[in-house]
mmCIF file of the N, C-alpha and C atoms, coordinates in Angstrom:
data_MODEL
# 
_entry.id   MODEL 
# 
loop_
_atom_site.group_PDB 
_atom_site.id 
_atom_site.type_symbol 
_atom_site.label_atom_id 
_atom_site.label_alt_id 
_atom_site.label_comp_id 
_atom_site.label_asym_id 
_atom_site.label_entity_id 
_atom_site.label_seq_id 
_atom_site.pdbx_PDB_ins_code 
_atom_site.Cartn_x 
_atom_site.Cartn_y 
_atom_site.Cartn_z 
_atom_site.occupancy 
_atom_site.B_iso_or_equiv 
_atom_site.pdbx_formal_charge 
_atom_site.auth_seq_id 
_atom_site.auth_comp_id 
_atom_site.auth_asym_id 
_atom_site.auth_atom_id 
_atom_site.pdbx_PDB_model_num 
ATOM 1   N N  . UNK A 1 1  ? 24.536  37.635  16.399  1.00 0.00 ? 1  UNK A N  1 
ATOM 2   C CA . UNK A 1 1  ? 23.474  36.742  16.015  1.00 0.00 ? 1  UNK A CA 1 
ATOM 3   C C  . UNK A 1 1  ? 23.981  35.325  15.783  1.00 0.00 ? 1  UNK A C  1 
ATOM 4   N N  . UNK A 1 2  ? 25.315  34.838  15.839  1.00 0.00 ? 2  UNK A N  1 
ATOM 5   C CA . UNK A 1 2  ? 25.928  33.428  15.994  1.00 0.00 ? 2  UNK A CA 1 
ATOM 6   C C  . UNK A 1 2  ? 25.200  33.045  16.982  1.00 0.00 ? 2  UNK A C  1 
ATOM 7   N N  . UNK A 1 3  ? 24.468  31.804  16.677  1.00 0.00 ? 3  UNK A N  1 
ATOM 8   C CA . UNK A 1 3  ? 24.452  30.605  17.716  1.00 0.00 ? 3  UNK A CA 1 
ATOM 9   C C  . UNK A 1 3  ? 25.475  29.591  17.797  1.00 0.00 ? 3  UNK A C  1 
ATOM 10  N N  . UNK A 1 4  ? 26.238  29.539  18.937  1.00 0.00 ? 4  UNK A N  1 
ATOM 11  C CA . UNK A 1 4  ? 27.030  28.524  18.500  1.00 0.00 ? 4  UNK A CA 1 
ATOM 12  C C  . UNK A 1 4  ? 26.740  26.557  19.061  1.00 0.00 ? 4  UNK A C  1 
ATOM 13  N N  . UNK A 1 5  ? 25.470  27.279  19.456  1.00 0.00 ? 5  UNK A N  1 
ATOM 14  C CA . UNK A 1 5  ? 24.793  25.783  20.187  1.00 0.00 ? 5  UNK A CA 1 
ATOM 15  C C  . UNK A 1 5  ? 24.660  25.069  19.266  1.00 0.00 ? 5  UNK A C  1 
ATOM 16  N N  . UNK A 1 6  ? 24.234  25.519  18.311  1.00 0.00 ? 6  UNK A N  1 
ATOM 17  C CA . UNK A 1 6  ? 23.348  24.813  16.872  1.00 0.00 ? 6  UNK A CA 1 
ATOM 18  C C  . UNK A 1 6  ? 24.225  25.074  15.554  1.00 0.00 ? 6  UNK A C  1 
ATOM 19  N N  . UNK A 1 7  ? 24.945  24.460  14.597  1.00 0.00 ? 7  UNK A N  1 
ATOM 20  C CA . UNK A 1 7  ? 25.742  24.417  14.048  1.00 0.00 ? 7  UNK A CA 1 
ATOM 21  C C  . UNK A 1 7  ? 24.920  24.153  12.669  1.00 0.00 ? 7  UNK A C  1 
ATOM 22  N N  . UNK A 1 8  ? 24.756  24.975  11.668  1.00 0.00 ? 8  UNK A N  1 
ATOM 23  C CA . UNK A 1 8  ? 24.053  24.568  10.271  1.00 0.00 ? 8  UNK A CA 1 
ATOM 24  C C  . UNK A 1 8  ? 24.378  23.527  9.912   1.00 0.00 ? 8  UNK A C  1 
ATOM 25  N N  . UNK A 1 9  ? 25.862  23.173  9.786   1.00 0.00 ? 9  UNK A N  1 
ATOM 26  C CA . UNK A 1 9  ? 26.411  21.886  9.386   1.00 0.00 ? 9  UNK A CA 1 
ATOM 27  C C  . UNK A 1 9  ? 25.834  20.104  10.066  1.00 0.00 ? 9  UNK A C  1 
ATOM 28  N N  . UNK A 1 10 ? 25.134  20.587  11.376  1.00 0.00 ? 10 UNK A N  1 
ATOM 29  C CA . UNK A 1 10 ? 24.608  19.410  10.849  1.00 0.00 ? 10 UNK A CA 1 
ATOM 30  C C  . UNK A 1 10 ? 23.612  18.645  10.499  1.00 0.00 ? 10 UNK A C  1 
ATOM 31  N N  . UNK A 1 11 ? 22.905  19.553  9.750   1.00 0.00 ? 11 UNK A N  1 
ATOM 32  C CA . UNK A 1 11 ? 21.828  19.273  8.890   1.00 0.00 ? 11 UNK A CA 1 
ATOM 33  C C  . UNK A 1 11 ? 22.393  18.786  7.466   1.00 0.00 ? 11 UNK A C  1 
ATOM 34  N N  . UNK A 1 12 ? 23.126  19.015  6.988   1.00 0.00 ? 12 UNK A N  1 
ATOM 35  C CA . UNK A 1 12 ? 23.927  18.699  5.847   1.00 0.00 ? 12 UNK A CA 1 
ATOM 36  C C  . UNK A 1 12 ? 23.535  16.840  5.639   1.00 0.00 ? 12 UNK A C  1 
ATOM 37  N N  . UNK A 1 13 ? 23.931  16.870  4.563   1.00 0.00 ? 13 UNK A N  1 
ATOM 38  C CA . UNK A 1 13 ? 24.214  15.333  4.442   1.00 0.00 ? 13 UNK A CA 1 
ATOM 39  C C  . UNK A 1 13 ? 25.209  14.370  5.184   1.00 0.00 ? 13 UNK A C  1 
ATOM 40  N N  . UNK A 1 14 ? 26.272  15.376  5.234   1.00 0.00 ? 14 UNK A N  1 
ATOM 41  C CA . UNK A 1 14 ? 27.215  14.111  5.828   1.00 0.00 ? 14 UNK A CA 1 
ATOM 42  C C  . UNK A 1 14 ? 27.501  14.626  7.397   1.00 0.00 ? 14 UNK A C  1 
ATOM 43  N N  . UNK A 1 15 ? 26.272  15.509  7.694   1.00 0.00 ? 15 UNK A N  1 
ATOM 44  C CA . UNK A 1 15 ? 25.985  15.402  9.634   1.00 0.00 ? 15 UNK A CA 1 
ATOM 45  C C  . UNK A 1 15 ? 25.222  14.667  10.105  1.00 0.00 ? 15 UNK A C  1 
ATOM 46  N N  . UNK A 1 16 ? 25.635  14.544  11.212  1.00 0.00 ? 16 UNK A N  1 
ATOM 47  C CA . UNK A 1 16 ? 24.595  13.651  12.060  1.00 0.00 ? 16 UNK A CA 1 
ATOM 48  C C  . UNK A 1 16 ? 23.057  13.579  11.849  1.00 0.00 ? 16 UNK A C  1 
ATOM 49  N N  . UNK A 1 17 ? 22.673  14.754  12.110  1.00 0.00 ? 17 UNK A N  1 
ATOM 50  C CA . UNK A 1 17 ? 21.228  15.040  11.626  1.00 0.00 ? 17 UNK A CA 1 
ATOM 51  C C  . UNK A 1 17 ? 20.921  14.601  10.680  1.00 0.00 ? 17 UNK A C  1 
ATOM 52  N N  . UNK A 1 18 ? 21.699  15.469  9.500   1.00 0.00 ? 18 UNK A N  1 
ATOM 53  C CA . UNK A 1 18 ? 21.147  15.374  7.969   1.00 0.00 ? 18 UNK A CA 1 
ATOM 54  C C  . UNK A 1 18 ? 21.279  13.334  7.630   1.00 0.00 ? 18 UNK A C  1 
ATOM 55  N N  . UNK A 1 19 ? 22.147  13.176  8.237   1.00 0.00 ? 19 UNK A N  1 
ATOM 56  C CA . UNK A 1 19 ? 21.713  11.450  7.538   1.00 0.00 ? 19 UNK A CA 1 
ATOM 57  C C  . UNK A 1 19 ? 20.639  10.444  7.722   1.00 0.00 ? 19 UNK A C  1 
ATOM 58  N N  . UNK A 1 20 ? 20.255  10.982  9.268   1.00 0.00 ? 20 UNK A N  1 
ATOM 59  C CA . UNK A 1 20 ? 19.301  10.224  9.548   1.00 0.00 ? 20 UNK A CA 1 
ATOM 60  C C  . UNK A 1 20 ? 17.989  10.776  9.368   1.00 0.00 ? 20 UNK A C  1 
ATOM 61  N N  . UNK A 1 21 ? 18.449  12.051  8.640   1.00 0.00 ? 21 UNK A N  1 
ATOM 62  C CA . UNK A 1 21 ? 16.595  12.813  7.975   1.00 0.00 ? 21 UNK A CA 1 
ATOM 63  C C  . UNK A 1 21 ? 16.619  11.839  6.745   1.00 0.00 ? 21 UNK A C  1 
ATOM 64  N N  . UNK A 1 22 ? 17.659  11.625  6.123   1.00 0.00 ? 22 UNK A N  1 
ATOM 65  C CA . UNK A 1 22 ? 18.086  11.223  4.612   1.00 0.00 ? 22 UNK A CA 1 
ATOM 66  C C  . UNK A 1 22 ? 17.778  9.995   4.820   1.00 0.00 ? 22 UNK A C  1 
ATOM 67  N N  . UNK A 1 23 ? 18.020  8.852   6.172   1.00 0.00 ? 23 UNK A N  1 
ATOM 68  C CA . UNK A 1 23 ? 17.940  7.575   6.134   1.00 0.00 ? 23 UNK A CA 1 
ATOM 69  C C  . UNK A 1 23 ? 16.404  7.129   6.925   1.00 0.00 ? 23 UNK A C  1 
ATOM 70  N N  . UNK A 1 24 ? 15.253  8.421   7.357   1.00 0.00 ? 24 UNK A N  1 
ATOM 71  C CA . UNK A 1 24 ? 14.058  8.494   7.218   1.00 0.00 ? 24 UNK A CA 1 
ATOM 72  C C  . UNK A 1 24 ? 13.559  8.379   6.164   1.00 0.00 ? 24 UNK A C  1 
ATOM 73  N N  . UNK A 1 25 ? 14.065  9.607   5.627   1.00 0.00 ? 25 UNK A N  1 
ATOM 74  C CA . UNK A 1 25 ? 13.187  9.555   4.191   1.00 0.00 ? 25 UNK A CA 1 
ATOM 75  C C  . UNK A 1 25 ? 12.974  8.577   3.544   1.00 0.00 ? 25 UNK A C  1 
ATOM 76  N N  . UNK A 1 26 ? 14.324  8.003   3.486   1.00 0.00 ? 26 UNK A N  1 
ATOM 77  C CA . UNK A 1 26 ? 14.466  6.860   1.843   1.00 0.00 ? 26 UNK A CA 1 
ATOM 78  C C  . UNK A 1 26 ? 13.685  5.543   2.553   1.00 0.00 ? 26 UNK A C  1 
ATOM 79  N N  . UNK A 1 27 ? 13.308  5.729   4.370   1.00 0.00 ? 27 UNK A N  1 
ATOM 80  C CA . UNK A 1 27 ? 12.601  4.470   4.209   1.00 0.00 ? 27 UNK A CA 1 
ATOM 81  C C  . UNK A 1 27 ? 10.924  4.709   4.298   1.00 0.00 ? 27 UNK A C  1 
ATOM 82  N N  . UNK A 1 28 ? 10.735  6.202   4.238   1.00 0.00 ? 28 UNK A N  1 
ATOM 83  C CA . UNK A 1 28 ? 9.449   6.428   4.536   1.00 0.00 ? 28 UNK A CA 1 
ATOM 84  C C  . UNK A 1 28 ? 8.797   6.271   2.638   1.00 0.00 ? 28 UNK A C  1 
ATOM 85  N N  . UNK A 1 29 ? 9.603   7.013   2.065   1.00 0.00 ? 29 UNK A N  1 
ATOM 86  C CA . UNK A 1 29 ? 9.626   6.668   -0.033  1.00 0.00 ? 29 UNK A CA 1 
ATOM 87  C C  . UNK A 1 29 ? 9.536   4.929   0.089   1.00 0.00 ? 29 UNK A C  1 
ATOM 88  N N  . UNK A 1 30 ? 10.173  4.397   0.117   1.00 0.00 ? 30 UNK A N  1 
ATOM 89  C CA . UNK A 1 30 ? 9.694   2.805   0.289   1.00 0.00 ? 30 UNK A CA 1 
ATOM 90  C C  . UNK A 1 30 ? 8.594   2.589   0.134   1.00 0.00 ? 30 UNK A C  1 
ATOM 91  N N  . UNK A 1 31 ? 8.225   2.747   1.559   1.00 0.00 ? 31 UNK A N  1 
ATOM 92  C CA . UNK A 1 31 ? 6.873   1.649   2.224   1.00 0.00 ? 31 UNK A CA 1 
ATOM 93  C C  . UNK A 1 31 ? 5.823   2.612   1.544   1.00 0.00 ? 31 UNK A C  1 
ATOM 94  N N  . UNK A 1 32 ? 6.116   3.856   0.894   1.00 0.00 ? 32 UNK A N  1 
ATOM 95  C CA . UNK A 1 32 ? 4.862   4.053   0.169   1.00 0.00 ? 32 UNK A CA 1 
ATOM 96  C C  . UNK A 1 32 ? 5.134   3.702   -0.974  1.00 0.00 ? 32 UNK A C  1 
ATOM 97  N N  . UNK A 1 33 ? 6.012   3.675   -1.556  1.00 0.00 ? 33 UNK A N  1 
ATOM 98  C CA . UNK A 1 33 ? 6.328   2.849   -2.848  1.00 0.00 ? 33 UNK A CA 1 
ATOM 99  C C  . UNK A 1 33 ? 6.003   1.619   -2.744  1.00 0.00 ? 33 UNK A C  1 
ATOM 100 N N  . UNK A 1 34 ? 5.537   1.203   -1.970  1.00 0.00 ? 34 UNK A N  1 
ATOM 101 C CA . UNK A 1 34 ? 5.460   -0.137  -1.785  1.00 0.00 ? 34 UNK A CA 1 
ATOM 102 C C  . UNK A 1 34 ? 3.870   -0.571  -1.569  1.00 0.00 ? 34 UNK A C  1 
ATOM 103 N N  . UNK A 1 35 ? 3.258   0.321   -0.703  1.00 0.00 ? 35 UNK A N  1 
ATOM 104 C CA . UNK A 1 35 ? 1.673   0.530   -0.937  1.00 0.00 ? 35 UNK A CA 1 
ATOM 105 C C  . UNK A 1 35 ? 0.698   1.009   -1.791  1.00 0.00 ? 35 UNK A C  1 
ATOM 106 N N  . UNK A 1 36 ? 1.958   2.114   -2.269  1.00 0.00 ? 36 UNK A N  1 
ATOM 107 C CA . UNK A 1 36 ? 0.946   2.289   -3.850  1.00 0.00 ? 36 UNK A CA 1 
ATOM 108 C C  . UNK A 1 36 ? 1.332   1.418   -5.121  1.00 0.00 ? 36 UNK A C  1 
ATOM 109 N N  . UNK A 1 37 ? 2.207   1.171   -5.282  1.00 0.00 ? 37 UNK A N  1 
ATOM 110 C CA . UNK A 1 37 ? 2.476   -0.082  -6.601  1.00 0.00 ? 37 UNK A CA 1 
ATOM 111 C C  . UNK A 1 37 ? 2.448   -1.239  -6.116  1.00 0.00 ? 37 UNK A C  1 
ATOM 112 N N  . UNK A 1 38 ? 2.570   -1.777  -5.187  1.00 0.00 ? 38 UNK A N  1 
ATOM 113 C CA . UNK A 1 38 ? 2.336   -3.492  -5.177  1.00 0.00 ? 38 UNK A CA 1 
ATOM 114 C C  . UNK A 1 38 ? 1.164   -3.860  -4.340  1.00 0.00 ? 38 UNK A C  1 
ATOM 115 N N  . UNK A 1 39 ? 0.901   -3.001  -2.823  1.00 0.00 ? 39 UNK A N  1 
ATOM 116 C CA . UNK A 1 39 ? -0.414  -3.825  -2.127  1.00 0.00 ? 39 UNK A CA 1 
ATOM 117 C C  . UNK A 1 39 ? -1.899  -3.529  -2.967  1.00 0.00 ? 39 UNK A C  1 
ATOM 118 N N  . UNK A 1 40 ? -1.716  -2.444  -3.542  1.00 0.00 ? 40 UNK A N  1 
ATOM 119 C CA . UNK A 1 40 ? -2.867  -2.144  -4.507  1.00 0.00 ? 40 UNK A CA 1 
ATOM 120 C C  . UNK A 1 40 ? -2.942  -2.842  -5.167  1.00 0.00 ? 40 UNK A C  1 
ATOM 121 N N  . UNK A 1 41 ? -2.377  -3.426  -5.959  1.00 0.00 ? 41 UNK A N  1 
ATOM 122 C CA . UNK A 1 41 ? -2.577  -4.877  -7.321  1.00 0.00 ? 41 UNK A CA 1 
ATOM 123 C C  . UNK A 1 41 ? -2.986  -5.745  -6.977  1.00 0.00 ? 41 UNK A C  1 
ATOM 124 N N  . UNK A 1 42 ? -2.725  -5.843  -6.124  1.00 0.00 ? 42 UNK A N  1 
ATOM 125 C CA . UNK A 1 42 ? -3.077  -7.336  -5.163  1.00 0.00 ? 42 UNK A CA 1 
ATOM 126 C C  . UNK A 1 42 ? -4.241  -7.270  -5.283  1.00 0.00 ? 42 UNK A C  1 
ATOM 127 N N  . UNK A 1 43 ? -5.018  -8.460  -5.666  1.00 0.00 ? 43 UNK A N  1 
ATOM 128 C CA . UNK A 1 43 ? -6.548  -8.480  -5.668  1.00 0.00 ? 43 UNK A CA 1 
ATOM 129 C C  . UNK A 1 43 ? -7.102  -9.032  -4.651  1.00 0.00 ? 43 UNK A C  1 
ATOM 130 N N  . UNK A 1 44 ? -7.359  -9.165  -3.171  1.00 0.00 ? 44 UNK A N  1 
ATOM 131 C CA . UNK A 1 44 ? -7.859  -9.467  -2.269  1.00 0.00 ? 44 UNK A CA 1 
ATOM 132 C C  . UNK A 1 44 ? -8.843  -9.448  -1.718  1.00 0.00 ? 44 UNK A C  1 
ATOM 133 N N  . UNK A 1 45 ? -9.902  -10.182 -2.097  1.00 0.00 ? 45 UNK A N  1 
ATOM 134 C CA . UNK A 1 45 ? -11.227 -9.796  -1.708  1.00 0.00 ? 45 UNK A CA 1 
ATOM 135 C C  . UNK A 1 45 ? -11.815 -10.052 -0.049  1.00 0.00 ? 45 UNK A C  1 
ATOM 136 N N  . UNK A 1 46 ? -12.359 -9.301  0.423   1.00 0.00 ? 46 UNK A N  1 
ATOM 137 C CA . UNK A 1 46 ? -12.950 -9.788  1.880   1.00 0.00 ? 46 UNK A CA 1 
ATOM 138 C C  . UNK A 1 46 ? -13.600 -10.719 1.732   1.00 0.00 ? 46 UNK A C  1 
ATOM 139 N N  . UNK A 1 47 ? -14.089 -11.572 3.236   1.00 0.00 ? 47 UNK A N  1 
ATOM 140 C CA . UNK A 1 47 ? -14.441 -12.588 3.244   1.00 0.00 ? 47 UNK A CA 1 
ATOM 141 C C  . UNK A 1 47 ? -16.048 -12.059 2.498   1.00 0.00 ? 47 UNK A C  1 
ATOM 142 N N  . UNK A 1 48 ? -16.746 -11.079 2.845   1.00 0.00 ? 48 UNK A N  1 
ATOM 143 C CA . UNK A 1 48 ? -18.086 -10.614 2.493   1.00 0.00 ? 48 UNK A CA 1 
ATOM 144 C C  . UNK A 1 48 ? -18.330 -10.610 0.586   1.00 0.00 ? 48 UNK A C  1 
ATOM 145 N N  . UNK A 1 49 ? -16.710 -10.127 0.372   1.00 0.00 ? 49 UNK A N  1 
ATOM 146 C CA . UNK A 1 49 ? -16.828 -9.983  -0.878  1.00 0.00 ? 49 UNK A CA 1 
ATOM 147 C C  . UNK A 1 49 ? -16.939 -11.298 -1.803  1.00 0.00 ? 49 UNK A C  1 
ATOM 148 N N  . UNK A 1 50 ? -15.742 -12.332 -1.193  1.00 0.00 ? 50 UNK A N  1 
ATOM 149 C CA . UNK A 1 50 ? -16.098 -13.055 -1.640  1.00 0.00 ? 50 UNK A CA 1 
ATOM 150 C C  . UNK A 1 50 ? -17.292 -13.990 -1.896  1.00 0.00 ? 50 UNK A C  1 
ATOM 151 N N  . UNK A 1 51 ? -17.918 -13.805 -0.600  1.00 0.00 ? 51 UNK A N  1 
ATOM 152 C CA . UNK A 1 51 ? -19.277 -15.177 -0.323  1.00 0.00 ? 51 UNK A CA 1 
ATOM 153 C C  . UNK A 1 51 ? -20.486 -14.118 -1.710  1.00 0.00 ? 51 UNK A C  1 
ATOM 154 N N  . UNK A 1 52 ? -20.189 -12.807 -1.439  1.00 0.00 ? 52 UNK A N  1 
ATOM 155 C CA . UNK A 1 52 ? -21.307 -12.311 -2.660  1.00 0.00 ? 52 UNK A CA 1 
ATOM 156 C C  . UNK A 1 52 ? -20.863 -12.811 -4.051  1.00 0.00 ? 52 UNK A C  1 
ATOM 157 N N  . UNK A 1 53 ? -19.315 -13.032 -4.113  1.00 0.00 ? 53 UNK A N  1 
ATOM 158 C CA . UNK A 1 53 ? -19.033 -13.404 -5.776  1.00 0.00 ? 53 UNK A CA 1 
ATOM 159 C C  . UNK A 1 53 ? -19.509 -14.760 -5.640  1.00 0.00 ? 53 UNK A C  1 
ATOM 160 N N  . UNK A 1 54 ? -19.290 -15.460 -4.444  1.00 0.00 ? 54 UNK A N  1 
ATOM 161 C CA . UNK A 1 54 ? -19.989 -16.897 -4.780  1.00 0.00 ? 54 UNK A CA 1 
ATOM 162 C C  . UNK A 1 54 ? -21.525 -17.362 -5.070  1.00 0.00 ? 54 UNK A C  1 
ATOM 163 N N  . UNK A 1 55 ? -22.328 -16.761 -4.369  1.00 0.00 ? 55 UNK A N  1 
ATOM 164 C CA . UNK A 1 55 ? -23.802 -16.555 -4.698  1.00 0.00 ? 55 UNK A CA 1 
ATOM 165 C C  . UNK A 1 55 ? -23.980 -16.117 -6.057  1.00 0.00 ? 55 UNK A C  1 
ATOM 166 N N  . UNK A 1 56 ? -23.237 -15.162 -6.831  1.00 0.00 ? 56 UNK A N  1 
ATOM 167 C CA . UNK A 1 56 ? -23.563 -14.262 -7.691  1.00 0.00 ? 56 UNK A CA 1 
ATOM 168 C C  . UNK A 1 56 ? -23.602 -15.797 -9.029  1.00 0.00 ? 56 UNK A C  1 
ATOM 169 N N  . UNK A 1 57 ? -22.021 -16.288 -8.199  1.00 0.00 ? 57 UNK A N  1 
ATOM 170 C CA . UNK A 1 57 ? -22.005 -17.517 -9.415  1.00 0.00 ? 57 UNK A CA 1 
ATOM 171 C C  . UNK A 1 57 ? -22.902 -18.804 -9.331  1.00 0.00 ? 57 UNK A C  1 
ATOM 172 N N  . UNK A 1 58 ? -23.285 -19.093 -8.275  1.00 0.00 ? 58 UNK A N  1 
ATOM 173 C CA . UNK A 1 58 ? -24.341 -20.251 -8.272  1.00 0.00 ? 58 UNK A CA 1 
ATOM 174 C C  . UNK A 1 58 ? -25.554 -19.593 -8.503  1.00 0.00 ? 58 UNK A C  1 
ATOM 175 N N  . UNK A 1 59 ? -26.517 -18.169 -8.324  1.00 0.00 ? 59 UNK A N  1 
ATOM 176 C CA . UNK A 1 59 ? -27.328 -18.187 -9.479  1.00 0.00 ? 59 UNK A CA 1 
ATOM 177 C C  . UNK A 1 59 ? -27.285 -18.209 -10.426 1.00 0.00 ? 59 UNK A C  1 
ATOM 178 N N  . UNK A 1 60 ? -25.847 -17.686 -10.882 1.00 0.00 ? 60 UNK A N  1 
ATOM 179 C CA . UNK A 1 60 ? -25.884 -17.297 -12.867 1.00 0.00 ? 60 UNK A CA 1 
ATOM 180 C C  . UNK A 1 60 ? -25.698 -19.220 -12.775 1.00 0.00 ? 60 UNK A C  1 
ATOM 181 N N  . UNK A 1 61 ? -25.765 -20.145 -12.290 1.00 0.00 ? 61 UNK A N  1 
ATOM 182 C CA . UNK A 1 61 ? -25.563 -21.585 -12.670 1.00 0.00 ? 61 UNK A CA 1 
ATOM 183 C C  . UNK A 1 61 ? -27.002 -22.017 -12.910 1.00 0.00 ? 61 UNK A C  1 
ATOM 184 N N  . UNK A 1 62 ? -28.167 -21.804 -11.737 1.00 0.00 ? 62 UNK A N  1 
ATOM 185 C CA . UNK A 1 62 ? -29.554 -22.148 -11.492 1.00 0.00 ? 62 UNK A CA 1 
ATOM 186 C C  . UNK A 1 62 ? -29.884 -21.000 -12.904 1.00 0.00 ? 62 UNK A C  1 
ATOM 187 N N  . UNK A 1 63 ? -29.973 -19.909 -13.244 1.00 0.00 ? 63 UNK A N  1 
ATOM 188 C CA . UNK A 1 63 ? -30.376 -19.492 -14.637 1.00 0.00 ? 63 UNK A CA 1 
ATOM 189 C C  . UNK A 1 63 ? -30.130 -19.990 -15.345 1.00 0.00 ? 63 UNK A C  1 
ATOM 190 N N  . UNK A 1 64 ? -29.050 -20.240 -15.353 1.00 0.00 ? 64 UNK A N  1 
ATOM 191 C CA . UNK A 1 64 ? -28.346 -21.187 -17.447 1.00 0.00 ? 64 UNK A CA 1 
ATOM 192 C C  . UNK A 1 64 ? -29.307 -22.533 -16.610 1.00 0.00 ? 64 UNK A C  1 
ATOM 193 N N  . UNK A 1 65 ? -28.993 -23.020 -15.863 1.00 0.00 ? 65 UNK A N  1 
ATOM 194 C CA . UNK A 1 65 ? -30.136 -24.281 -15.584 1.00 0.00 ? 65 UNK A CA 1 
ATOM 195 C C  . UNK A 1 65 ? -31.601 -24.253 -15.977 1.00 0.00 ? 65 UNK A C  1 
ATOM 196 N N  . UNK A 1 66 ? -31.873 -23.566 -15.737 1.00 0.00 ? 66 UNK A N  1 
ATOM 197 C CA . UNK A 1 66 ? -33.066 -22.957 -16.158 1.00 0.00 ? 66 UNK A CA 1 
ATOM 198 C C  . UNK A 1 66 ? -33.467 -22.906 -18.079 1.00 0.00 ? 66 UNK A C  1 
ATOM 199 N N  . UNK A 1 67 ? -32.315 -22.683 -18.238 1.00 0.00 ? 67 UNK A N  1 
ATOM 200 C CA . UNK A 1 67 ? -32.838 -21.959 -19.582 1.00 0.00 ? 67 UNK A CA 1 
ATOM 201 C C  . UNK A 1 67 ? -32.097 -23.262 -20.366 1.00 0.00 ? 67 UNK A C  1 
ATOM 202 N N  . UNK A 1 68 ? -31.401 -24.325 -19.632 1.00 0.00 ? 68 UNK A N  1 
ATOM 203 C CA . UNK A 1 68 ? -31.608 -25.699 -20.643 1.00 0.00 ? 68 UNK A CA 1 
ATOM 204 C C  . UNK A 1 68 ? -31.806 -26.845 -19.525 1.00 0.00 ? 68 UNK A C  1 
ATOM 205 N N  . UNK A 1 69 ? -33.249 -26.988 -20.026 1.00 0.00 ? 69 UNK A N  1 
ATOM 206 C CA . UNK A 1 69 ? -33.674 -28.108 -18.429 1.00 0.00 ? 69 UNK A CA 1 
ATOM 207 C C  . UNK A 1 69 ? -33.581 -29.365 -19.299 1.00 0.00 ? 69 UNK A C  1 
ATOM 208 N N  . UNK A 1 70 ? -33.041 -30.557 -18.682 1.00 0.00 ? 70 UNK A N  1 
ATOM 209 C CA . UNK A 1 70 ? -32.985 -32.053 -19.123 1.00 0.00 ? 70 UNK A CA 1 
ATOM 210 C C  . UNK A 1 70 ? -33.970 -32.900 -19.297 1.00 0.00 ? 70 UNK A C  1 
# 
């Protein structure tokens, strides 16, 4: 039952295989480390989102206008 095509050893860490599973990983842990704690914080609103926060604020301006006229 030896295969001798395929060698366990090099899946290991310090085989060929095993390093570049190891030097996948640590960059695939990154870029999600990196999408879940920092691009998420980021407050970035779409262009849609924004033009609604802008409307939202020039009526709340025409109300308070409203409610002290000169």
């Amino acid at each position: 039952m030896h295969n001798s095509s395929f060698n366990i050893n090099y899946l290991s860490p310090t085989g060929l295989i095993g390093f570049w599973i190891l030097f996948i990983g640590l960059i695939f842990t990154g870029t999600m480390f990196y999408f879940v704690f920092f691009r998420l914080n980021e407050d970035d609103d779409s262009y849609k989102d924004s033009k609604r926060k802008n409307l939202e604020k020039e009526a709340q301006k025409q109300r308070i206008a409203r409610l002290y006229p000169k």
